[in-house]
N, C-alpha and C positions, 0 to 999 in steps of 0.2 A: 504494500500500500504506500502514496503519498501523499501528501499533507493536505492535498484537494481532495481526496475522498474523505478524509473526516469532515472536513468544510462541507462539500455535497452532502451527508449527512446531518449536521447541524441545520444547514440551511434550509433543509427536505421540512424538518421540525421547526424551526423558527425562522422563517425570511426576513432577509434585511429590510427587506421591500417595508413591513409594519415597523422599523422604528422611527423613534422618534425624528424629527430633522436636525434637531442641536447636535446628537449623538454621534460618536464617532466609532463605530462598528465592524464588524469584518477581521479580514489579516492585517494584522497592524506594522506586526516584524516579520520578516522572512519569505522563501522562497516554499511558492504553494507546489513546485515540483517535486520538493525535498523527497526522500525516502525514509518512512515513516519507523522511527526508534519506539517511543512512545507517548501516552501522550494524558498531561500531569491540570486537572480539573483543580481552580480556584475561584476564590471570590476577589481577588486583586492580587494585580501582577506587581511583587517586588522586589528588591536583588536575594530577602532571602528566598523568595519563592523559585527563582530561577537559579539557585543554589540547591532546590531541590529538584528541581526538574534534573540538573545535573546529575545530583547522587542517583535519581531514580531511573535515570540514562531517556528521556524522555527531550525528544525535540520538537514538541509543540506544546505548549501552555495554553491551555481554553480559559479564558478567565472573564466571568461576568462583568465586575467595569474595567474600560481601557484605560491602559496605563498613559498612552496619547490621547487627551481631551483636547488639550488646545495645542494652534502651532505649535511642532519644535524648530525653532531658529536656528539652535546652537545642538551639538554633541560634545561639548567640555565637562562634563560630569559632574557639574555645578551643584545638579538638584537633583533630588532622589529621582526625578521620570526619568533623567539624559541618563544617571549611572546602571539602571537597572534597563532600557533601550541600549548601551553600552554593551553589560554584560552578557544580555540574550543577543547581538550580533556578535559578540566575538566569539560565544559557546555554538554558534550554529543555531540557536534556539528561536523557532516561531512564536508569534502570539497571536491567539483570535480573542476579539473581543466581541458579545452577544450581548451584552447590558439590555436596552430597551425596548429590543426586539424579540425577547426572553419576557418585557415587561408584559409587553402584549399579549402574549401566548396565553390562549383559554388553559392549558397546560403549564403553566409558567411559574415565578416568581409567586406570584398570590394567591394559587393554586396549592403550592406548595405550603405558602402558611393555612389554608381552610385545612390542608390535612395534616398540620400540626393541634389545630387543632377540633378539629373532629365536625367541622360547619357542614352543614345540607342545604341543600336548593339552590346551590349559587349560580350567581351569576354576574359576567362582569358590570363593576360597576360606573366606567363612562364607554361605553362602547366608540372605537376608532373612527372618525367618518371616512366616504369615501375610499371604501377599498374595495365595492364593486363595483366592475365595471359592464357593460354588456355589449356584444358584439352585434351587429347587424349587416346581413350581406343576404346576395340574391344570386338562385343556383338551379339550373334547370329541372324544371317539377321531376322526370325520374332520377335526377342522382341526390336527389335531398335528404332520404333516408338514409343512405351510405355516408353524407358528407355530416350529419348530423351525430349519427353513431361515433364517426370517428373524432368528432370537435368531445363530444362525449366523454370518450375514452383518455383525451389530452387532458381531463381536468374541470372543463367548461359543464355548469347546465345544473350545480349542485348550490343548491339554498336549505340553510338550516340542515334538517334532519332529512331531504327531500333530493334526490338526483336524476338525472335524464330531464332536467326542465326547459323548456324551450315554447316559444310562440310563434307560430307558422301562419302566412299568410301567402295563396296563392293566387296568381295576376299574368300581365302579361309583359315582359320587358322585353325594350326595343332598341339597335345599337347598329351601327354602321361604320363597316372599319375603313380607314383609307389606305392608299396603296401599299403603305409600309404592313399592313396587319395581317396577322395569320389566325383567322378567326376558327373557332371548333366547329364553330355552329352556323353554319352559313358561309355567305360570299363577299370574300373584299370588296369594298366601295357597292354593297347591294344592303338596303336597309335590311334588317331581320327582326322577326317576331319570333320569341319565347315562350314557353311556357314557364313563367318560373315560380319558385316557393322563397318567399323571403323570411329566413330564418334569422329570429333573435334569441339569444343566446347572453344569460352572465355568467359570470367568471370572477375567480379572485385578482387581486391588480398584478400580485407579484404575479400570475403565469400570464399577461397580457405574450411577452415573446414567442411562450412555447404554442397561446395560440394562433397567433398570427403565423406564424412557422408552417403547423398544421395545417390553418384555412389552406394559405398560398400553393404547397404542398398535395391535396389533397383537391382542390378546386380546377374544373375543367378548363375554365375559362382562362386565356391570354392577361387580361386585364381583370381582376378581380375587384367589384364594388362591394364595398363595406363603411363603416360608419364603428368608432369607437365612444359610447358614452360612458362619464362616470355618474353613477347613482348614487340618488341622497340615501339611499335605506341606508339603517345603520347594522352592519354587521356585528351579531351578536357572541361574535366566537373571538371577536379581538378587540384590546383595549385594555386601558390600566384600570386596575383597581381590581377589588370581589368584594360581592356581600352576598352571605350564606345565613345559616340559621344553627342557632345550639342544639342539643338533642333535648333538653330540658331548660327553664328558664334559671337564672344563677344570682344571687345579688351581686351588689357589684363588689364587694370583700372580698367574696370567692372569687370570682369570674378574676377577679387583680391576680389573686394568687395563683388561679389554675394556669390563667397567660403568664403568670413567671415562670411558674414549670414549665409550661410547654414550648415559650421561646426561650428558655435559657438564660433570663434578664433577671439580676439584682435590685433595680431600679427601670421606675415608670414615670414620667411627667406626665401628669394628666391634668382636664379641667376637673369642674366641682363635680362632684356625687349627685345625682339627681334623688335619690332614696329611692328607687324602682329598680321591679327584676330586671335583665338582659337577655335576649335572648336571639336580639337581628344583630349581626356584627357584619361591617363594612373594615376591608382589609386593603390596605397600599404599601407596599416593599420599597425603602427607600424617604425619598423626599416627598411627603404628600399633602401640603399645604395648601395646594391649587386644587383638591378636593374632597376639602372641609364641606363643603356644600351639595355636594353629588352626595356626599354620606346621611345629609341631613333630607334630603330628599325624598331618598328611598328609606327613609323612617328607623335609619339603623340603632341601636342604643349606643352603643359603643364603637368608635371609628379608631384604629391600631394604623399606626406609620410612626414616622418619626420625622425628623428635625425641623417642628415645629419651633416659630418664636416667641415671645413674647404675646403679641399681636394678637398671634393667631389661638390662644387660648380663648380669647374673647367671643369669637364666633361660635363658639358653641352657645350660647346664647340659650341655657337652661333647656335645649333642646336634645341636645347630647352629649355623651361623656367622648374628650377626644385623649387620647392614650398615645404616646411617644416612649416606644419601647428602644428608641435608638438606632442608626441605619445600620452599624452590621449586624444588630438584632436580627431584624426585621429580616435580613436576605441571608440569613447565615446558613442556612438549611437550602440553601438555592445549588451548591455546589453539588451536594450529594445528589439533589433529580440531574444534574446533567451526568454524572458518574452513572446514575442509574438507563441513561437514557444508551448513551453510548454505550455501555457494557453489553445491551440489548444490541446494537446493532455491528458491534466489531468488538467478537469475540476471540480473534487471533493474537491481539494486542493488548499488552497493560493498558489499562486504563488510571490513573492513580487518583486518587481524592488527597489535594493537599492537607499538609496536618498541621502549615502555620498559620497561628490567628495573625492575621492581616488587620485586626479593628485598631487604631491611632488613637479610640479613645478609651482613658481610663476612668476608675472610679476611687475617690479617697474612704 
């Protein structure tokens, strides 16, 4: 194997296509040719981390945030990103970075906290706009069923829990080639009448190439007419955030304590206690500030993120309890689903789950 086939596999599971735009995502260091040693699962990439990748003889680091967020200018080892960018090019060492595109994944990051701690019925809590899009093209009424099938097969026609969907409409289309044309269906520079089926078709944004690919590929015609729209429906399989449900309702005493057990946290900043059970909990990995408000929406009691400020304690507004469990809290548990995910599918290769804590902050 090389370093693009685990990449094809990450990306099969999480496309970059859903993250965020600020984000800086994908192979950060190295050559996606390499010949694959192994390959060492973090939550950040830093020189001691790529001191283990070393020991554990491992040339690609998968690591949820990239160690490259902003510019690098300079490579003088100034600052802990240049020295640890340093060290994985001189050890041979790759890094993929999956941060936000992980955020997204109905499978992901928040996914991962409902099943720490034990939440039902969820669902994400601000769904992605924008990521479907739907094709439209026009195809002679007998090859529509074959060209249909096979747009099918690429991926295209599946919503929600529902696949093979398509809307057909059949007419008559009219075209006339001039002397350059080599038409299938008829005669250059002679008008022609069709019988055609105008098939619409969505599709996810990320496989737009593979269907386009397909149509062209697959499509009788010389010059193929199509139409790409993006749709406002809001896909409900991507997007940050989750709110699920307890198995029973909990006061908030308990429900504080049972979420210290179950993320592993010492310490919780939260607003005030409302004195009522819990029992809707709205969950975000990371920085979740920007959806104070999508929590209190969906009627959550309890909303879990962290590095909330000052401020933002105030919008809870006796409406809900907001909980700041700390950001490598909150994603610490994110490394082992990716260890979990890839062991599933490259079984020939270590996979390693790093074993250094990576969190910068402490507690007195």
């Amino acid at each position: 194997m090389i370093i693009q086939d685990v990449i094809n596999h990450l990306e099969d599971f999480a496309p970059l296509a859903y993250a965020e735009d600020f984000d800086n995502v994908g192979l950060l260091v190295g050559d996606k040719n390499t010949k694959l040693t192994g390959v060492l699962v973090t939550l950040d990439t830093l020189e001691a981390v790529v001191d283990e990748a070393i020991n554990n003889n491992c040339n690609l680091i998968v690591s949820f945030h990239p160690i490259i967020f902003k510019g690098l200018k300079k490579l003088t080892g100034k600052t802990y990103v240049e020295r640890t960018v340093q060290k994985a090019i001189k050890n041979d060492i790759a890094i993929y970075a999956i941060h936000t595109a992980l955020d997204n994944h109905i499978n992901g990051v928040n996914d991962i906290i409902c099943d720490q701690l034990g939440l039902s019925n969820r669902k994400i809590l601000i769904p992605q706009p924008q990521t479907i899009k739907k094709l439209t093209t026009y195809v002679p009424k007998d090859e529509a069923e074959n060209l249909r099938q096979i747009l099918f097969n690429s991926g295209a026609g599946t919503i929600g829990n529902y696949s093979n969907c398509s809307f057909n409409i059949e007419g008559i289309g009219t075209y006339k080639g001039n002397e350059n044309s080599n038409p299938t269906k008829g005669d250059k520079k002679q008008i022609h009448f069709e019988e055609e089926t105008q098939i619409s078709i969505t599709f996810a944004k990320h496989l737009e190439s593979k269907i386009l690919e397909t149509l062209f590929k697959n499509h009788s015609y010389e010059e193929v007419a199509y139409e790409i729209t993006t749709l406002e429906n809001k896909n409900q399989n991507i997007g940050m955030g989750m709110v699920g449900n307890l198995e029973k309702p909990m006061s908030e005493i308990d429900f504080f304590d049972f979420l210290k057990t179950k993320m592993n946290t010492k310490n919780i900043r939260h607003s005030s206690f409302l004195s009522k059970p819990v029992q809707r909990i709205a969950v975000l990995g990371g920085s979740g500030s920007f959806a104070i408000q999508a929590a209190k929406s969906v009627k959550a009691d309890v909303y879990i993120t962290s590095d909330l400020k000052y401020h933002d304690f105030f919008s809870a507004e006796g409406n809900i309890v907001l909980a700041d469990i700390g950001h490598y809290e909150s994603e610490q548990y994110t490394k082992n689903g990716l260890v979990a995910h890839l062991t599933k599918k490259i079984s020939n290769f270590a996979i390693v789950l790093s074993t250094t804590n990576t969190n910068p902050v402490k507690y007195f």
